[in-house]
C-alpha positions as CSV (number, residue, x, y, z in Angstrom):
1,X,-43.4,8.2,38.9
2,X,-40.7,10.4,37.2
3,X,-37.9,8.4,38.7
4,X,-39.4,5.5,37.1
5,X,-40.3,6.4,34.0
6,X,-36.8,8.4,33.0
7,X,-34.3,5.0,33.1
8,X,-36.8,4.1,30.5
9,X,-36.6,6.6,28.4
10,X,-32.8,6.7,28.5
11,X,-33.1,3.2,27.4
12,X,-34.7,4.1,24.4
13,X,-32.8,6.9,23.3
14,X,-30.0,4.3,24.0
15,X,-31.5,1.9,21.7
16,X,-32.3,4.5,18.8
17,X,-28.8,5.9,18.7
18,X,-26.6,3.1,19.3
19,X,-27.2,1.3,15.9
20,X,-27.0,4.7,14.1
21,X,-23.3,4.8,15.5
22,X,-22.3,1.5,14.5
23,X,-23.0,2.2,11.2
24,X,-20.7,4.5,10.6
25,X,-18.3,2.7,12.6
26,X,-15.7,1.1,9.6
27,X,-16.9,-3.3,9.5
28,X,-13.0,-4.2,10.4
29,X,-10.8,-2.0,12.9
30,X,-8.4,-0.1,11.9
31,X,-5.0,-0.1,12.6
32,X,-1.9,2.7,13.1
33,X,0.5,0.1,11.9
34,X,0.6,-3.2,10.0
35,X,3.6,-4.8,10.7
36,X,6.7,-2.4,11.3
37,X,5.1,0.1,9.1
38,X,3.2,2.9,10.1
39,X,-0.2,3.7,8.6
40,X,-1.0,7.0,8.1
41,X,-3.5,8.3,5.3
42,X,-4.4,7.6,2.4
43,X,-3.6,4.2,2.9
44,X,-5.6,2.0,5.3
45,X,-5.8,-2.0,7.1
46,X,-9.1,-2.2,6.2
47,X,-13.0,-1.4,5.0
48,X,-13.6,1.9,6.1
49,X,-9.7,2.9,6.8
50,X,-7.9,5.4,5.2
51,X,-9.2,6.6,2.0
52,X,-11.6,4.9,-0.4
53,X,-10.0,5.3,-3.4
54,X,-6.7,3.1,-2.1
55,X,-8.9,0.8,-0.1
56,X,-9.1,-2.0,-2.6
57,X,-5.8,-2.4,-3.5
58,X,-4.2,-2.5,0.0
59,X,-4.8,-4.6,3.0
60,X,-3.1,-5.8,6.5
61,X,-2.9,-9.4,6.5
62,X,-1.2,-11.4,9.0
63,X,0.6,-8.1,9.9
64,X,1.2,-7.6,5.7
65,X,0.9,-4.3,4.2
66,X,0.0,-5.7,0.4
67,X,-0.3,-4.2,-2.8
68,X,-3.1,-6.3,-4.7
69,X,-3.3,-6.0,-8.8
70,X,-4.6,-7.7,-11.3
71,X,-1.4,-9.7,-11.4
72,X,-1.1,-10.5,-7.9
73,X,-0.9,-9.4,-4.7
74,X,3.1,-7.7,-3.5
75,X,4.3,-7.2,-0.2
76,X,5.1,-3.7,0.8
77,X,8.4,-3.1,2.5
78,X,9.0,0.4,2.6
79,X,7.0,4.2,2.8
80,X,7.5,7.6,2.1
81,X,4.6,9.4,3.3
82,X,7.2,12.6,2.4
83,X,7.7,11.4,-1.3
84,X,4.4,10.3,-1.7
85,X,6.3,6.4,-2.7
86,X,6.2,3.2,-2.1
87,X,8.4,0.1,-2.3
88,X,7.1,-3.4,-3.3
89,X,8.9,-6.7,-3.0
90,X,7.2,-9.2,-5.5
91,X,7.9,-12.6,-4.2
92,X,8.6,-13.9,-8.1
93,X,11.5,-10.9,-8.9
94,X,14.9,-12.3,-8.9
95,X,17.7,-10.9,-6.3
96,X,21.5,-11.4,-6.4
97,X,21.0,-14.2,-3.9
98,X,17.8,-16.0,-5.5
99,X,17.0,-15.6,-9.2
100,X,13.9,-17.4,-10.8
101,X,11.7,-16.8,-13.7
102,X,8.9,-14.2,-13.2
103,X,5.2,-13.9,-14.5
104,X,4.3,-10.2,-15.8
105,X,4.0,-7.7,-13.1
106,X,1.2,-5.3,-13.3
107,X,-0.5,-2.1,-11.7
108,X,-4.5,-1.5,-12.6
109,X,-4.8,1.5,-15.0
110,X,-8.3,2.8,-12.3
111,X,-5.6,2.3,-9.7
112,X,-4.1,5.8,-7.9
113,X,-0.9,3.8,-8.5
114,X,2.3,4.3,-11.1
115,X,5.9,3.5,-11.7
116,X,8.1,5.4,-9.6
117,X,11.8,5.5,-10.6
118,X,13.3,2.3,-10.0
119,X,15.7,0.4,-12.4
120,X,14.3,-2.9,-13.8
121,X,17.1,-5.3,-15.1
122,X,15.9,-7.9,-17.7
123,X,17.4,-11.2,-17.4
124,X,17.6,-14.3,-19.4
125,X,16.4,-12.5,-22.5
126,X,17.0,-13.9,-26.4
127,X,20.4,-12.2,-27.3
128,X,20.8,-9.8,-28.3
129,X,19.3,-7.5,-26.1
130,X,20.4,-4.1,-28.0
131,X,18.0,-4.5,-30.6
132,X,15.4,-5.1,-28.1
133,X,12.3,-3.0,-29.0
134,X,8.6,-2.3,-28.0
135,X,6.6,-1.2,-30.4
136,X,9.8,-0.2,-32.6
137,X,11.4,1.5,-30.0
138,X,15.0,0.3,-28.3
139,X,14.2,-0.1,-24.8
140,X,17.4,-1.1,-23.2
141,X,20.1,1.4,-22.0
142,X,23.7,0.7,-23.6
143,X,25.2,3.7,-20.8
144,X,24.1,1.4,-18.2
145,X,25.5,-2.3,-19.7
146,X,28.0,-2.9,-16.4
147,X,25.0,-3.3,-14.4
148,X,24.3,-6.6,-16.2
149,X,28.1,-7.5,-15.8
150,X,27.9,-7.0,-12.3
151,X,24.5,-8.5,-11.3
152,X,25.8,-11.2,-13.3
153,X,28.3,-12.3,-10.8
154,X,25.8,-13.6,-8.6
155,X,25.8,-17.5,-8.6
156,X,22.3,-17.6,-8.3
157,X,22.3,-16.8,-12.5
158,X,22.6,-20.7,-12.7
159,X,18.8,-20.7,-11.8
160,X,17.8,-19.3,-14.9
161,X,19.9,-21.8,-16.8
162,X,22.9,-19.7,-17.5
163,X,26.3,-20.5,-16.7
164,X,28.2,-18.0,-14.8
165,X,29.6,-15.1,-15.7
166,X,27.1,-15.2,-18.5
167,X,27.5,-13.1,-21.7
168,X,25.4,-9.2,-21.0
169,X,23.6,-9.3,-24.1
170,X,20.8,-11.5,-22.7
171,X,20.6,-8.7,-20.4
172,X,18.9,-5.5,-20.5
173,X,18.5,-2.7,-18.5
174,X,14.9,-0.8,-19.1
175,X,15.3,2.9,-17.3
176,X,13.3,4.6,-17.4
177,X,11.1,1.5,-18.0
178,X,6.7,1.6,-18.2
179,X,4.3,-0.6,-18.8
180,X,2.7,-1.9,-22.0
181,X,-1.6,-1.2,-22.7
182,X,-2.3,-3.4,-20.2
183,X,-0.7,-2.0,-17.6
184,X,2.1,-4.8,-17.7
185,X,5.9,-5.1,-17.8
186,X,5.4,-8.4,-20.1
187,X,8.3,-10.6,-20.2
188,X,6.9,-13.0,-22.6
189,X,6.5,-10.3,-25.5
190,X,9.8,-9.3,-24.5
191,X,11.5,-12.8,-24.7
192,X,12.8,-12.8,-21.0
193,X,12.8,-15.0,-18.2
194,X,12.9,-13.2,-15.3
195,X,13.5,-9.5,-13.8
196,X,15.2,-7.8,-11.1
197,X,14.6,-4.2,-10.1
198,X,16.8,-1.9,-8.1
199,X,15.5,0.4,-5.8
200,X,18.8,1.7,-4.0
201,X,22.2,0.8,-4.2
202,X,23.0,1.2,-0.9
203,X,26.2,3.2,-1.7
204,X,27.2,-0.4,-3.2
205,X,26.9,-0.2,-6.8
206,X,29.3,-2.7,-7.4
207,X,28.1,-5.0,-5.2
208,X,24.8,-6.1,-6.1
209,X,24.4,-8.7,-3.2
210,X,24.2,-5.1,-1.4
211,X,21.4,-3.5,-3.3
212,X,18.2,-3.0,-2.0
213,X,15.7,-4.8,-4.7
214,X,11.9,-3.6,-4.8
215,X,10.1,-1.6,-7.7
216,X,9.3,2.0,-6.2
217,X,5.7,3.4,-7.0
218,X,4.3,6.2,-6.6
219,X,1.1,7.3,-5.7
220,X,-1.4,10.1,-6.1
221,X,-3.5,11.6,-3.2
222,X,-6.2,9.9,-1.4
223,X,-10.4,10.1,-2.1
224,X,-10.5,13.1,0.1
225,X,-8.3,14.9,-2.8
226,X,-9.2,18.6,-1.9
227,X,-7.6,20.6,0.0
228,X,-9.6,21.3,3.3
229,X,-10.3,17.1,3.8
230,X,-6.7,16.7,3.5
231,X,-6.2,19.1,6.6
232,X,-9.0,17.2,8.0
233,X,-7.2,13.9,8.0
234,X,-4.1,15.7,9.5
235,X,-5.9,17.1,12.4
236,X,-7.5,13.9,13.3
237,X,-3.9,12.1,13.2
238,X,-2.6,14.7,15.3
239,X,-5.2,14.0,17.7
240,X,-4.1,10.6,17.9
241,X,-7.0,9.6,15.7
242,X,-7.1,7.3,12.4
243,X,-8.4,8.9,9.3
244,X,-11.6,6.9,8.2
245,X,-14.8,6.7,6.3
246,X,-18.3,5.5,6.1
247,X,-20.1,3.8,3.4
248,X,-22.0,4.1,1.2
249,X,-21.6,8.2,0.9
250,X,-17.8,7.7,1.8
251,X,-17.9,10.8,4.1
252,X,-15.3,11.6,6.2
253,X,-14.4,9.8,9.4
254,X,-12.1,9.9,12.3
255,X,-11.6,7.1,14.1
256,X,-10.6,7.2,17.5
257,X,-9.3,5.0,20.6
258,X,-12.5,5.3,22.3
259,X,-14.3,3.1,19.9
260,X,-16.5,5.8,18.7
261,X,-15.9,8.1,15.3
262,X,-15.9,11.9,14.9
263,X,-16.2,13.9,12.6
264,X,-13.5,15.9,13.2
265,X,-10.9,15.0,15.4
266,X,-10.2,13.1,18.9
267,X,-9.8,16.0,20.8
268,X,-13.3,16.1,22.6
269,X,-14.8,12.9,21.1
270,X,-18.0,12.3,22.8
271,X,-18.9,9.0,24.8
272,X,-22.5,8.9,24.6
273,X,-22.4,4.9,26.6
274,X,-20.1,6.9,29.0
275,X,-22.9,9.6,29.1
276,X,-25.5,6.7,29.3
277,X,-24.4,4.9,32.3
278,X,-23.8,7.8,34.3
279,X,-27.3,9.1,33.7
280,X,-28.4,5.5,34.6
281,X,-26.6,5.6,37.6
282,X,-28.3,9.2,38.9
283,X,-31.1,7.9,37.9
284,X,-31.1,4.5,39.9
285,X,-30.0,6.2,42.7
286,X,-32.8,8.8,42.8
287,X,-35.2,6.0,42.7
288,X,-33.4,4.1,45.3
């Protein structure tokens, strides 16, 4: 009678537990890399990855890291887990080899997001551009003029009606530049068409079709801001794990390979459908 009744039993604990796991399993799976870039935390491919406070501004798609604002969403190109950065690419900024005109780029003010140090070249502007101000302030950078010269050799400058070899005072070069009070470089207040922003100069800084063009941000820490969750998330990525959370409390998560979460690293995460079927098997087998 014993042999019979325990498969049941083990069948019900089954049943009990296996729904209590799943919901703390993350709704989409996530991912150690989205493309070429490696995801580490705070950032994460999905609901439920990473931390919760980044979670609504970045996604995977199509193998996409992106950077969704109020103004848009921006691919992500680059990292820096180290420098706690970030490098955007937005489709609409102007390069040496393809300039266009450009709607205002924006970051949310709730966001854990802000301008890192990257040079923002204002093109197209009414001339001239010395006495450009915001809010009575000169924004543009005279020392830094020969950067407009030289950007302006590009022959894509004909795409924003200029002729080449434009005069530099419809440029303007905004370093350290920020955004206005709605969390917007706004080109229409400013009177330009389009922008360009320089995140390296790839040891070519006269050579702009050289440069490496993105606007750097930087980032604050994750949801799990103290101290001992941050050496949480470490010691679950060391243990090949992917730093996670579950709703709706948000507590902490790690996500590993085996499909099931712990909560705190992969190092002896527990099987319990592994568990299950073996005690099914002793158990058919004593009743056989």
């Amino acid at each position: 009678m014993d042999s019979q009744i325990l498969p049941f039993i083990i069948f019900l604990i089954a049943v009990t537990v296996t729904p209590l796991l799943s919901s703390a399993a993350p709704a989409t799976p996530c991912q150690s890399n989205c493309g070429s870039l490696q995801i580490k935390y705070p950032f994460g491919t999905g609901y439920g990855c990473g931390s919760p406070r980044f979670e609504p501004y970045i996604t995977c798609k199509s193998n996409q890291l992106l950077l969704t604002t109020h103004t848009g969403s921006y691919l992500i190109t680059a990292i820096s887990y180290k420098d706690s950065t970030l490098t955007i690419t937005p489709s609409a900024m102007s390069t040496c080899n393809s300039m266009q005109q450009s709607p205002n780029l924006g970051l949310d003010w709730a966001s854990p997001f802000q301008l890192g140090p990257s040079i923002f070249l204002l093109l197209s502007c009414t001339p001239p551009t010395s006495s450009l101000t915001i809010k009575g302030s000169l924004v543009c950078d005279p020392s830094s003029t020969h950067l407009c010269a030289t950007i302006y050799t590009c022959p894509a400058v004909v795409n924003l009606r200029l002729p080449l070899f434009p005069p530099t005072n419809t440029c303007c070069v905004y370093s350290p530049a920020n955004f206005n009070s709605k969390g917007e470089l706004d080109l229409r207040e400013m009177k330009c068409k389009g922008y360009a922003s320089i995140a390296s100069f790839q040891d070519s800084p006269t050579d702009p079709s050289k440069w490496m063009y993105g606007v750097t941000l930087k980032y604050t820490n994750g949801g799990f801001d103290d101290y001992y969750m941050n050496n949480k998330c470490n010691t679950c990525e060391d243990s090949g794990g992917i730093c996670g959370y579950s709703p709706p409390t948000n507590s902490f998560l790690c996500i590993c390979n085996s499909g099931f979460n712990a909560t705190t690293d992969c190092y002896n995460n527990y099987n319990p459908v592994q568990d299950y079927e073996d005690l099914i098997g002793t158990s058919t087998s004593l009743s056989t």
